[in-house]
N, C-alpha and C positions, 0 to 999 in steps of 0.2 A: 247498095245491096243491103238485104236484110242482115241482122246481127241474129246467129246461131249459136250458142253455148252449149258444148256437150261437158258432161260434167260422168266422171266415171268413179264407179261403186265399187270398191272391195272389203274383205272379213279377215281378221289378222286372227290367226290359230290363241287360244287361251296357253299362256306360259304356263307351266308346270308348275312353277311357286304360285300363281295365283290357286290352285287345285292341292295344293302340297298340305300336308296335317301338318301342325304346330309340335305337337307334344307325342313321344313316345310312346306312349302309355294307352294314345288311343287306335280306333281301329280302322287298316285302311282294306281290309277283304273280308272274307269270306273264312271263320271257323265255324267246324260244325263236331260233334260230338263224335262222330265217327272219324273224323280223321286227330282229333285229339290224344293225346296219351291218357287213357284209362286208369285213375288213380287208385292205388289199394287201398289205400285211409282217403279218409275226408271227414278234413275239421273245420267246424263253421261255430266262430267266437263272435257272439252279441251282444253289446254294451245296450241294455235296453233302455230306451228315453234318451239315449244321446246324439246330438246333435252336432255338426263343426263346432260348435262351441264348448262343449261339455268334453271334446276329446280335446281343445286346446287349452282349455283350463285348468288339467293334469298338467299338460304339458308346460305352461305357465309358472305355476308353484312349482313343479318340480327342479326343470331345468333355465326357466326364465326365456325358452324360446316359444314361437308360435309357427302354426303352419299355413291356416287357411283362414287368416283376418282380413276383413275387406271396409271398406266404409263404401256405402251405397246411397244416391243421392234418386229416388223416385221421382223429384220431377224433373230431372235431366238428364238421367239413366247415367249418371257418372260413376264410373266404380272403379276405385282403388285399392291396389291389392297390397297391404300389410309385405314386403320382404318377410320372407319365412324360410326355416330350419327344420329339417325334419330331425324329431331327437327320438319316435318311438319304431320299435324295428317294423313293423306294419306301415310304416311311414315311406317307407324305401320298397315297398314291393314291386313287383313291374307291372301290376294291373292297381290302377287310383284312380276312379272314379267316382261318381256320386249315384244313389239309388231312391226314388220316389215307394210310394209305401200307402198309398191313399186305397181305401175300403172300398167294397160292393156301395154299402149305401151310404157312405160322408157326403164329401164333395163330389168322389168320383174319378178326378182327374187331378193332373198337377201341371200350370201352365206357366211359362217362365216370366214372359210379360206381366201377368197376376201378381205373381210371386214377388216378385220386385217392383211392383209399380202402386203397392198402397201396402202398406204396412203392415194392415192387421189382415191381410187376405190367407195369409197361412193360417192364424190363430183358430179360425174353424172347421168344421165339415173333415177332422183329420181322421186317420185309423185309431184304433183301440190294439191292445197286443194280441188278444186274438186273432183279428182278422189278420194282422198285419203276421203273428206266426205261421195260420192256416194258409198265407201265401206263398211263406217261405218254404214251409212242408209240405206243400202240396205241389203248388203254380196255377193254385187256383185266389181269385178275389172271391173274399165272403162280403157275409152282412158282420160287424162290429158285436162282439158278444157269441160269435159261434165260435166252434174249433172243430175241426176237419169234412163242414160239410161245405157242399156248395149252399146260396141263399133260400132254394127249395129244398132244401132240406137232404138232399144227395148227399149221401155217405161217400167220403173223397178217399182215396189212396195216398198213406207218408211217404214218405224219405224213408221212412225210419222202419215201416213195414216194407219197403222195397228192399233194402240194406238187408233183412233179416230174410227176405224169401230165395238171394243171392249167396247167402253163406255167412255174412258180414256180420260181426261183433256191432251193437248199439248201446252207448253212453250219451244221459244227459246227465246234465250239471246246471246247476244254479245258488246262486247265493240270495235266495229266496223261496219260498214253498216250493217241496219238490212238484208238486201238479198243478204250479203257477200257469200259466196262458203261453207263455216261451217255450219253456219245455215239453208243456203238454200238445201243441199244435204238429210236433214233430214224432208223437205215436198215435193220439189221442180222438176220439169222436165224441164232440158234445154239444149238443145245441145253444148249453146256458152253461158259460166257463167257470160261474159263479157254483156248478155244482162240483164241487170237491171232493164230497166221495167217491160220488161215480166214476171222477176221473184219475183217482186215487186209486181204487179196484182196476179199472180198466190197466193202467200203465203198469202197475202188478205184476197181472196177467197177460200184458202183450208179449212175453218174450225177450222182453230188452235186458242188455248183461248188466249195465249199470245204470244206478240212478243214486242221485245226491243233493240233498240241500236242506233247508230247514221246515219245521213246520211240524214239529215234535211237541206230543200232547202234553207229555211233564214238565216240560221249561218254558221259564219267560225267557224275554228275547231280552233281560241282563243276566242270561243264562244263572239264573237260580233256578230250583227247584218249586212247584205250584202243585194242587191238585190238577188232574187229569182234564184235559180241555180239548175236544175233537172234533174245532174245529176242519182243520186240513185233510183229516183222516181221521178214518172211522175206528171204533175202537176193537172190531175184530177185528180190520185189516193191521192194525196195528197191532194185536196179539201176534197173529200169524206171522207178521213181522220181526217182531222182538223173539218170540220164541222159536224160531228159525223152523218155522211153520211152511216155507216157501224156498222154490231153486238158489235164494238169495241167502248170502252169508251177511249177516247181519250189524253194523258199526255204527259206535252214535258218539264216542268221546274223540275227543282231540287226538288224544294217543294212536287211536286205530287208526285214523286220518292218513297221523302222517306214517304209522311203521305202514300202509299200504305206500302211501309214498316213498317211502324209501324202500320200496320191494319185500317187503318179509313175507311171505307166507300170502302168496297173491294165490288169492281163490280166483272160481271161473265165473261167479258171480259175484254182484256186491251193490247190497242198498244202501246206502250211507242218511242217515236219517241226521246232523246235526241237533247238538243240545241246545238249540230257541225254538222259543215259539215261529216266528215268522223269518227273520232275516239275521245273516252273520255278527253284523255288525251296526248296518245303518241303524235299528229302531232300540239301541243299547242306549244305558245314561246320559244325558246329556244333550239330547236331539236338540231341545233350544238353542245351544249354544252356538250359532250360523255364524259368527264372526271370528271366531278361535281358528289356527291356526290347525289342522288334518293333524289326528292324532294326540289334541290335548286331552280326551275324556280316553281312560280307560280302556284297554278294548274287552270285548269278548273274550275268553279262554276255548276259543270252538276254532275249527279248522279254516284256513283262508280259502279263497276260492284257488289259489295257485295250487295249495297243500289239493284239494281235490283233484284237482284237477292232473295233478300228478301222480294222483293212486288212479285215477279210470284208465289215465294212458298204460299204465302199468298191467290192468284188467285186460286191458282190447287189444293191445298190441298180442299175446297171446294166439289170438288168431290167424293161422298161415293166411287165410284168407281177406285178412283185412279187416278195418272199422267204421262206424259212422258215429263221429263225437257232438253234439254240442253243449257248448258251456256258455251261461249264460249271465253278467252281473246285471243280475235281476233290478238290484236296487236304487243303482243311478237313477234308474225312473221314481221311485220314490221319494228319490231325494230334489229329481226336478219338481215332482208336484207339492209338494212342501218350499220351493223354492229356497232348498237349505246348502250354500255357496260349500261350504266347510266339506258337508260326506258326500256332496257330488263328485267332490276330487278327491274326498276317503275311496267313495267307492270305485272310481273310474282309475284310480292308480292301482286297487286290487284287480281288476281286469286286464290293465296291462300288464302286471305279473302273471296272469297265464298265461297270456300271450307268448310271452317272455319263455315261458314255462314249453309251450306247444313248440316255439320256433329249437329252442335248444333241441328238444326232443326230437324232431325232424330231422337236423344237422348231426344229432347224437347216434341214433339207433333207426332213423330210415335216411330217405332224403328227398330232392324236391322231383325226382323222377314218377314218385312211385305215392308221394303225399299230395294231396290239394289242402292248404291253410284259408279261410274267409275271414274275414274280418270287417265286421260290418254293423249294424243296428235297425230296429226294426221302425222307429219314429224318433220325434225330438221331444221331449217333455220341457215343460216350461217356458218356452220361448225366450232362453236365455240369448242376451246380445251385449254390447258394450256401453258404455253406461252413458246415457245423454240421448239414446235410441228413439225411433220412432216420432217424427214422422219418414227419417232418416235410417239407416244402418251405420254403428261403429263399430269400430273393432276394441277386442279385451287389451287390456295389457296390463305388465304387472312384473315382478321379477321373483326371481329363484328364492324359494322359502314363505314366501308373500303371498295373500290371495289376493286373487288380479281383483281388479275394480271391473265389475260386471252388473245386469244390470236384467231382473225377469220382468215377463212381460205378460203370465197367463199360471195359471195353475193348471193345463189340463196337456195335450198332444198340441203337436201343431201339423198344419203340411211341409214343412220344411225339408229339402231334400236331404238325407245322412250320407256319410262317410261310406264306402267302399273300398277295401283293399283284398287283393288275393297275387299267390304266392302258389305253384309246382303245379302238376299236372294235370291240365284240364283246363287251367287258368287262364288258356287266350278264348278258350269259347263265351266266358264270362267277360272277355275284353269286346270281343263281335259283339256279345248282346247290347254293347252300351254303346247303342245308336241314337241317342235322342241326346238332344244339346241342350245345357242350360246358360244363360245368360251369364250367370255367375260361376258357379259351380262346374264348368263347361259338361261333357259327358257323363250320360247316366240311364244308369238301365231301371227299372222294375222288378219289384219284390217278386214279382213272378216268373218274372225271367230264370232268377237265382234257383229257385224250387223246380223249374221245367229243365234246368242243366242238370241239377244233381240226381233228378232221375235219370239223364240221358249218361250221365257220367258213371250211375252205379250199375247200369244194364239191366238185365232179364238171366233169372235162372234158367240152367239148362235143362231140355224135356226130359224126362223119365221116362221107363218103359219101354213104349211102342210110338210114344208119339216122337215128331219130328219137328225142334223148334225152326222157328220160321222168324225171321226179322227184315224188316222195313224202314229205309231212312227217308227222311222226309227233309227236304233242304232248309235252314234258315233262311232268310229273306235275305236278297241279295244287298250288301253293303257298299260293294263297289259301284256308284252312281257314277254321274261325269254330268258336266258343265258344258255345252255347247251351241255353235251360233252356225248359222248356214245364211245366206243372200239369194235371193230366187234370180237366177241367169237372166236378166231381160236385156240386157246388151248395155249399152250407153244411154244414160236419161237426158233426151235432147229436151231442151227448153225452148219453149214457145210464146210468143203473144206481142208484144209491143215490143220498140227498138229498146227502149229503157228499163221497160218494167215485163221480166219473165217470168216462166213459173214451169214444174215439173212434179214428178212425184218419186220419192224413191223406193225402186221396188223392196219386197216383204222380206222382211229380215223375220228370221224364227230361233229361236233360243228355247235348248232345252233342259231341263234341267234336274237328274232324277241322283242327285246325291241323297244320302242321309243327312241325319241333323248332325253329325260329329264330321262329317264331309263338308258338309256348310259350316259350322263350328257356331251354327248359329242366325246366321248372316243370310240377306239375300244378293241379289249380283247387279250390277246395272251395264249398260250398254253407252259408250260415247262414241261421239264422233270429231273429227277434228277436219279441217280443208284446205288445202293446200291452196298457192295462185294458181289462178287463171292467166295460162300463157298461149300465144299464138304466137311462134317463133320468138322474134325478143318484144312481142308484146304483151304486155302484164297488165293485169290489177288484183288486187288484194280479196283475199276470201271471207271479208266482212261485210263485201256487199252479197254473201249470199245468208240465208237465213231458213229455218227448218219449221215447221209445226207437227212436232213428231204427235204419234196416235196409235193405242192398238186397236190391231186389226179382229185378234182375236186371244183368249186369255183362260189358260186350266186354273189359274190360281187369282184371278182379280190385279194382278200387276197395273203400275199405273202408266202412262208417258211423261216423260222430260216435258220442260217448257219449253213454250217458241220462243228461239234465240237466234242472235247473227253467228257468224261463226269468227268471229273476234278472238276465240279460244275455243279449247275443247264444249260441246256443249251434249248434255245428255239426251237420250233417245227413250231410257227407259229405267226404273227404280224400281228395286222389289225391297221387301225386309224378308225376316223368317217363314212369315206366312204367305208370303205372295208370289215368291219366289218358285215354286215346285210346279213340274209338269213344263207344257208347250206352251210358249207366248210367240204370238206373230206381232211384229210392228211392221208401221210404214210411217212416211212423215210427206207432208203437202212439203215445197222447196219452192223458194220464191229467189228472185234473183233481178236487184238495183244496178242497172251497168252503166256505171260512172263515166260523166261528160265528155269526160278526157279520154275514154279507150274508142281507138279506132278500130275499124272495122275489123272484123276476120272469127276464124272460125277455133275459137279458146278450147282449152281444155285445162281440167283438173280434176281434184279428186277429195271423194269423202272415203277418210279410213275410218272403219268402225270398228272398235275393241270392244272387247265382252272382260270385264274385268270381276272375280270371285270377291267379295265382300267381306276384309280381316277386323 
């Protein structure tokens, strides 16, 4: 009699750990602004120009621990993660992720394989702080060099004009010109960031309760006294100024600083104009000296950024209605593009003193129901990394009191993706947004993301009048994907053709697969199959005389097939990575089947089990 082999097909359900998130912090549904808690403040703190590395490099000298060091090997995609300690309070928030930042017209995009697979592919085509503000204050991408339009030239809607149409107390802060690019993106419209008067006048007159930072016509920035220099501002804006010419109660010494900080005689407005020209402290005596230990030159006698930043909360808080703060250490970027190790972590340890300063204040006098804290930056300046770098990634290290051994690699931005932290209410819709996976850095959302929440976060004024406000939600993009396989019903695949030499096909297996990139974590999925003996009552032979030439059939993402193999062991049907992985893929695979000398006749069975396994 003929030899007949039926050979039969089933799909094992995908385990719940294969599908399961790794880390807490990321996200596994669906928040949307409407079902979040509605914050009465919102404070959003930017370390401008810093990068993972420029926030571990406080952390380094100060406490001798690090957080997020890695050594990266691009032509084997090997990456090792530094054991890390979180020592700053932003470090422990329940939302930590990473945020891309890239312009209308840089590069455009931020791609994680790029990113890590040649070196110098971040060092170009990055944002400038304009754009990279005008995203943050709006949730819109500009061109590099604007502030609050879109790249035709469209006059964009702030934060910071949304906060004030709401009822909402607005403070900026920086420890660099106050109508710097940071702080100006978050009231400000201007096509060329470079003009400073205009954008000087405008922030004046927008409304806003406070503003503070440097850029004062009488002093050099080793706070002496010079003749009159207008650059920053003009020198009627600045009469009007000084001479309490405007809603603004007017502060330029140290003293006012801090008795506002300490509460004396809190007015409802307050321009704080510090005594330097340009910056607190970075462009003071001694800028050469990059190898000195933070704090060997002298400092300024002018206000810290914590001292300000504990008169504006003083200012805002005032309002039943609530605030919208940002504080910005302007000058860590200055010090990346100087590539000067020493006031990177002068100036990045004064940042975390506000920090410091903001979170007390939350725990102090509100709490995290009713505050949302950000904590974030807007690029990476300098392309700091660890030293022996490129064609490679290493990481810093270095101990407590010591500057780490580090190592720059650019004088200008880089694409590099920044730090993300956030803390109280509102903060898991900022967790949904960071849906995109990085290789390294794992979850990360978009500077526009950040700007399109906090309008969703600070709402719409109510109608006046006669008219009737009217509101519309619109959903985020659904986050809960899923992983899945299905086998097309054809019964048993009976094998055909010679006594020795058969053959079959097995029916269309389909996978689908509509996770995020933080649901993948990155990863794409592959398909195997394993085969049991072929038994006809107690007679057997082994499942290495069967063998597969698997194939798709059809593919949304370019997925590829497994090789033709026996089944000696499990053997794959299908490999995806991050890119090929997404959408429907149909396989089949041709089935060939050697049936050995020694089996006698009858009519076999067994079985291919196929597992769909999620890629860790």
């Amino acid at each position: 009699m003929s030899r007949r082999v039926l050979t039969r097909t089933r799909n094992l359900a995908v385990s719940a750990t294969a599908l399961g998130l790794a880390a807490a912090t990321l996200s596994s549904g669906v928040a949307t602004a409407e079902q979040a808690r509605a914050p009465k403040n919102i404070i959003v703190l930017i370390s401008d120009g810093a990068g993972y590395n420029q926030f571990d490099a406080a952390s380094l000298y100060e406490k001798g621990q690090s957080l997020h060091q890695v050594s990266v090997d691009p032509a084997t995609g090997a990456v090792r993660r530094v054991p890390g300690v979180p020592t700053q309070v932003y470090e422990s928030y329940p939302v930590r992720v990473a945020q891309s930042h890239y312009s209308a017209n840089g590069r455009g995009h931020y791609t994680t394989e790029s990113a890590w697979g040649a070196f110098d592919w971040v060092s170009s085509g990055a944002t400038d702080s304009a754009a990279a503000a005008t995203a943050l204050g709006t949730g819109v991408k500009t061109n590099n060099g604007v502030i609050g339009h879109r790249p035709d030239g469209e006059r964009l809607r702030t934060v910071g004009e949304q906060a004030k149409q709401v009822g909402k107390k607005v403070g900026l802060v920086t420890s660099v010109p106050f109508n710097h690019a940071t702080p100006a993106g978050f009231i400000a419209h201007n096509t060329d960031r470079n003009d400073y008067h205009g954008l000087a006048t405008e922030m004046i007159d927008s409304g806003v309760d406070v503003i503070m930072g440097g850029g004062h016509p009488n002093f050099t920035d080793a706070h002496t006294s010079r003749p009159s220099n207008h650059t920053w501002i003009s020198q009627a804006d600045f009469q009007r100024l000084s001479s309490q010419g405007t809603d603004f109660d007017f502060i330029e010494s140290r003293g006012d600083f801090e008795a506002l900080a300490a509460g004396a005689e809190v007015p409802e407005k307050v321009f704080g104009l510090a005594q330097v020209a340009e910056t607190l402290q970075y462009n003071r005596p001694g800028l050469a000296n990059d190898s000195v230990p933070p704090g060997t030159d002298p400092a300024n006698d002018v206000p810290s950024l914590r001292t300000m930043t504990g008169g504006a909360l003083n200012v805002l808080e005032r309002d039943e209605d609530g605030f919208f703060l940002m504080v910005e250490g302007g000058a860590v970027d200055w010090a990346g593009h100087a590539n000067q190790t020493t006031r990177v972590i002068e100036e990045q340890l004064d940042f975390n003193a506000s920090v410091e300063a903001v979170n007390a204040w939350v725990e102090q006098h509100s709490d995290w129901d009713e505050t949302l804290v950000i904590v974030t930056s807007d690029h990476e300046t300098g392309y700091l990394a660890g030293p022996g770098s490129g064609p490679a990634w290493t990481p810093l290290t270095g101990a407590a009191g010591e500057l780490p051994r580090v190592a720059w690699h650019s004088g200008s931005h880089t694409n590099a993706l920044v730090p993300f932290y956030a803390k109280g209410a509102g903060s898991e819709v900022l967790r949904a947004r960071a849906d995109q996976w990085d290789v390294v850095r794992g979850a990360y959302l978009d500077n526009t993301d950040i700007g399109e929440t906090l309008f969703d976060l600070i709402g719409h004024a109510p109608a006046t009048g006669d008219a009737v406000a009217l509101e519309a939600t619109v959903p985020l993009p659904e986050t809960a994907g899923a992983l899945t396989m299905s086998v097309r019903d054809n019964g048993s695949v009976v094998f055909t053709g010679g006594a020795r030499e058969q053959s079959g096909a097995l029916p269309e297996v389909t996978v689908t697969d509509t996770r995020n990139e933080v649901q993948a974590r990155g990863q794409g999925w592959t398909v195997s199959g394993a085969a049991s003996e072929f038994v006809a009552g107690n007679r057997r032979f082994g499942p290495e005389n069967l063998s597969w030439a698997p194939k798709v059939v059809s593919s949304e993402s370019a997925a590829t097939p497994g090789p033709a193999a026996a089944f000696d062991g499990p053997a794959a049907l299908a490999d995806t990575n991050r890119v090929t992985r997404f959408g429907s893929t149909v396989l089949g695979a041709d089935l060939g089947l050697a049936v050995p000398e020694q089996a006698r006749g009858g009519r076999y069975g067994s079985e291919i089990t196929l597992t769909l396994f999620a890629k860790d």
